[in-house]
N, C-alpha and C positions, 0 to 999 in steps of 0.2 A: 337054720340055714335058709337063704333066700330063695325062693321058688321063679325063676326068672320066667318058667310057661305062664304066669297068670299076669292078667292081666292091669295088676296091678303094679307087678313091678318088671311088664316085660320093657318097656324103656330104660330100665337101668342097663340091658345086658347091651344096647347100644351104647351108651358111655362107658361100658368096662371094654369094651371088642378096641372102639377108637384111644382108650387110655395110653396105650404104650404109644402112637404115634402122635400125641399131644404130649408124651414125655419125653418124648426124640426131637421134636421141634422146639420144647423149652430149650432143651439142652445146646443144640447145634446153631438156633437162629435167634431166640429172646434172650439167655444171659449173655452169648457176644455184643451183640446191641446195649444191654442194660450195662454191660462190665466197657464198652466203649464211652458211652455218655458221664460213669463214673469218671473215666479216666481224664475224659476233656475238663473234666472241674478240678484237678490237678496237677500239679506242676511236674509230671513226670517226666523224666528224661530218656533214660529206656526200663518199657515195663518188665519187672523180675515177678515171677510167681514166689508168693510166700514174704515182698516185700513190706514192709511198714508203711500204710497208707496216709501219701501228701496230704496236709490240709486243704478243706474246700477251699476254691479259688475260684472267678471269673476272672481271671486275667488273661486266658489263651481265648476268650469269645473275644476281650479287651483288644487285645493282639491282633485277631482274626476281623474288628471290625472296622480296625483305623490302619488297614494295612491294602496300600495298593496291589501288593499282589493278588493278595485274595480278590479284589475287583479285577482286574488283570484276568484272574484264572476263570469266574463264573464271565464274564465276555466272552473267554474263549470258546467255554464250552456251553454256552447258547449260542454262539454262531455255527459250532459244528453240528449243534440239535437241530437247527433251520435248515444248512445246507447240507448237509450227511441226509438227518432223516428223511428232509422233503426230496432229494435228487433219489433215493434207495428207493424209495415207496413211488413214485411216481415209474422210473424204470421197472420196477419190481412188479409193478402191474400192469408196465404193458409189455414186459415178458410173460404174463401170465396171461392176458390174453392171447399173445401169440400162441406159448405152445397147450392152447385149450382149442384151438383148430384140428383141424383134422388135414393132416398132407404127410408126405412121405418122409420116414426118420424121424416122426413126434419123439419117439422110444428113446432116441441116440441124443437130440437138443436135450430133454430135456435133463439126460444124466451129465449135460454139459455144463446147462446151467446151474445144477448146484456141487460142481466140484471145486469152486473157490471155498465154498462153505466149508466143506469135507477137508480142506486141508487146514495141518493145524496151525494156527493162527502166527507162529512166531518165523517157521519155516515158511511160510509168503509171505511174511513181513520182509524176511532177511533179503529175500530173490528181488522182494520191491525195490529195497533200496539200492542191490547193484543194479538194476534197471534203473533206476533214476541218480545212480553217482553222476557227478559234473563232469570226469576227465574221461571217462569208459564205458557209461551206462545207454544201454541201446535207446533210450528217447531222446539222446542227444542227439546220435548218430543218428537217426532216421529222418529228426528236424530240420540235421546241420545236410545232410544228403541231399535232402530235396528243397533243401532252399529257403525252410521257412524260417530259419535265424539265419542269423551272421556269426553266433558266438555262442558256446552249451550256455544252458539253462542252469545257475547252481541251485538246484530245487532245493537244497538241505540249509545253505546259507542264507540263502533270501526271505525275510521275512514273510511277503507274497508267496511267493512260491513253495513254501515251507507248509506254508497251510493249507494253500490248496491240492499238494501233493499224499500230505495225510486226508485231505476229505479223499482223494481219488481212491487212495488204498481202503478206506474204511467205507466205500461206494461199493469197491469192487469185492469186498470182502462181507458184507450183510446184505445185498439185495438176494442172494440166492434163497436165503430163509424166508425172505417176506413175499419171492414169486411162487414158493412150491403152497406157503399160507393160503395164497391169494389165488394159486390153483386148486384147491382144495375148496374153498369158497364159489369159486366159478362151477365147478364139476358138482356142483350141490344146488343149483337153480335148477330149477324145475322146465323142459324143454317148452312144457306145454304153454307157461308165461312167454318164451318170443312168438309162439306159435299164431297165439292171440295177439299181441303185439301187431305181428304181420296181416293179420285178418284186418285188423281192424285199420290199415295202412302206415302201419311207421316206419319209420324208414333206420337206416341203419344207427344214423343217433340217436337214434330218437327210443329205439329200442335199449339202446345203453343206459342213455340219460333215466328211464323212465323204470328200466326193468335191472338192469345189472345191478347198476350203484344203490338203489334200495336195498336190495339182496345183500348187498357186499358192506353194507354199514359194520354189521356185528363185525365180520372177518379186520373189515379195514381198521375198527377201534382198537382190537386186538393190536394189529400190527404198530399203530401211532404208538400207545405204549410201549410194547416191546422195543420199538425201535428206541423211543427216549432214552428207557433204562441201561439200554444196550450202550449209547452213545454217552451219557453222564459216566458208566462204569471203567468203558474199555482204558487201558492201560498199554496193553501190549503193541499194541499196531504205532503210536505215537510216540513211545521212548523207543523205541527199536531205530523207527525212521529219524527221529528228529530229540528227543531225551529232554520236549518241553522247550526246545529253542527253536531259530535263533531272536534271542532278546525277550525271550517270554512268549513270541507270538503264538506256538500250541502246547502253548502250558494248562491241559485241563484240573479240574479240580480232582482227579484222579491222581496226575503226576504232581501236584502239591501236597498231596495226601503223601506219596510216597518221599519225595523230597523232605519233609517235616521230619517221617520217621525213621528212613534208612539211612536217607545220609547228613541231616543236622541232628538226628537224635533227641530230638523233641516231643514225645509218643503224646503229651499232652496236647498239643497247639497240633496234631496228624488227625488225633481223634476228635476236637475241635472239626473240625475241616470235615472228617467224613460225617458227622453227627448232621452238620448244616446240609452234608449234600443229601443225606437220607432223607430231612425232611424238605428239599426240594423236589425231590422223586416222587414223596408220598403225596405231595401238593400237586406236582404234574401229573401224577397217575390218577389221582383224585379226580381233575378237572377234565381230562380227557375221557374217562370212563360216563363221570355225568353228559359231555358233552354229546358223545354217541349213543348215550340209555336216549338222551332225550329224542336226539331224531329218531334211533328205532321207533320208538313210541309214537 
């Protein structure tokens, strides 16, 4: 029997303690992946457990790479990664500088600002879009009230309007996460850095510039990720509003993913699609992670 007190073999008893949550993660995160990447090298139509397994095939990368959609859909969702993530994270921080002040009600903003977060994602999608219906949705009404059209907006029909109506709701719906982040980051510099700052005469940008945004590398790297991954994944907020129309304009690769396999039934040319988007993820998370080690550094 193995003696785990000595000290020859007390490192095993660390790889036995972690074993069971290295056999939970095979299970729930590496064979879906590995049994996905399977599946895109097959012609499957809808996956059966226990089926007889398609001959290897590249014909859905085949598919996936001389197919305007698929370009169509990675446009789409680098343009919402640009303007989603960049409008979220720049709000998202300077709500978090606000409520890292100190004045009356801090307590009450800031359970204000993350109750977009708090609610579940499909029930404010729903409310969005009667807020933004063409014949009854109150931003018409308030437009058409004060003058600033002549005629509703059909945020759902119009290609323009259709996308920038989902970046609003996917604006309004993840900066809450990335200001309470980015409070947390701020509420963790050290007071005695502006202190010195002001000694030594800086002034109020200069304090930012020199003192904040150093400090806030780590937190902010964090956030650029999460926010990418957040925006390549979501689903819900963009078929609710708009179901990847009109004309393709916010068809992300998320809603071609689902397009492939719920409703043309092609699970081969679905997991094609999701395989390409994981390893866009692993590549953006890859390069923004280096990109922020380096400045800390």
């Amino acid at each position: 029997m193995i003696d785990f007190s000595s000290p020859r073999h007390r490192h095993k008893l660390g790889y036995l303690l972690i074993a069971p949550a290295l056999i939970m993660m095979a299970l729930i995160i590496v064979y879906p992946i590995l049994l996905s990447v399977d599946i895109s090298f097959q012609d499957v139509k809808i996956a059966r457990i226990g089926s007889d397994r398609k001959p290897f095939s590249i014909e859905n990368y085949e598919w996936l790479f001389t197919s305007g959609e698929f370009y169509n859909s990675l446009w789409v969702t680098v343009r919402l990664l640009l303007f989603v993530g960049g409008t979220a994270l720049i709000f998202g921080f300077a709500c978090a500088l606000l409520l890292n002040e100190k004045f009356k009600g801090r307590s009450f903003a800031r359970l204000l600002v993350i109750l977009p977060w708090a609610v579940p994602e499909v029930v404010a999608v729903v409310i969005w879009a009667w807020m933004l219906d063409s014949s009854f949705g109150v931003f018409n009404w308030i437009l058409l009230t004060t003058g600033m059209i002549s005629e509703p907006i059909a945020f759902a029909s119009d290609p323009t309007s259709a996308f920038f109506s989902v970046c609003l709701v996917m604006i309004w719906k993840g900066y809450p996460f990335i200001c309470i982040m980015l409070l947390a980051g701020l509420q963790s510099i050290p007071e005695e850095q502006y202190q010195a700052a002001s000694v030594d005469g800086a002034n109020v940008f200069q304090r930012f510039w020199h003192v904040t945004i150093p400090n806030m590398l780590p937190v902010l790297g964090v956030c650029f990720v999460m926010t990418a991954l957040w925006v390549f994944r979501d689903f819900a907020i963009i078929f609710v509003l708009t179901e990847g129309g009109p004309v393709g304009s916010t068809k992300s690769l998320a809603i071609m993913t689902f397009e492939q396999s719920f409703q043309f039934f092609r699970m081969g040319r679905a997991a094609a699609v999701g395989v390409i988007t994981l390893i866009l993820c692993a590549i953006l998370s890859r390069a923004l992670v280096s990109r922020f080690a380096k400045s800390v550094a």
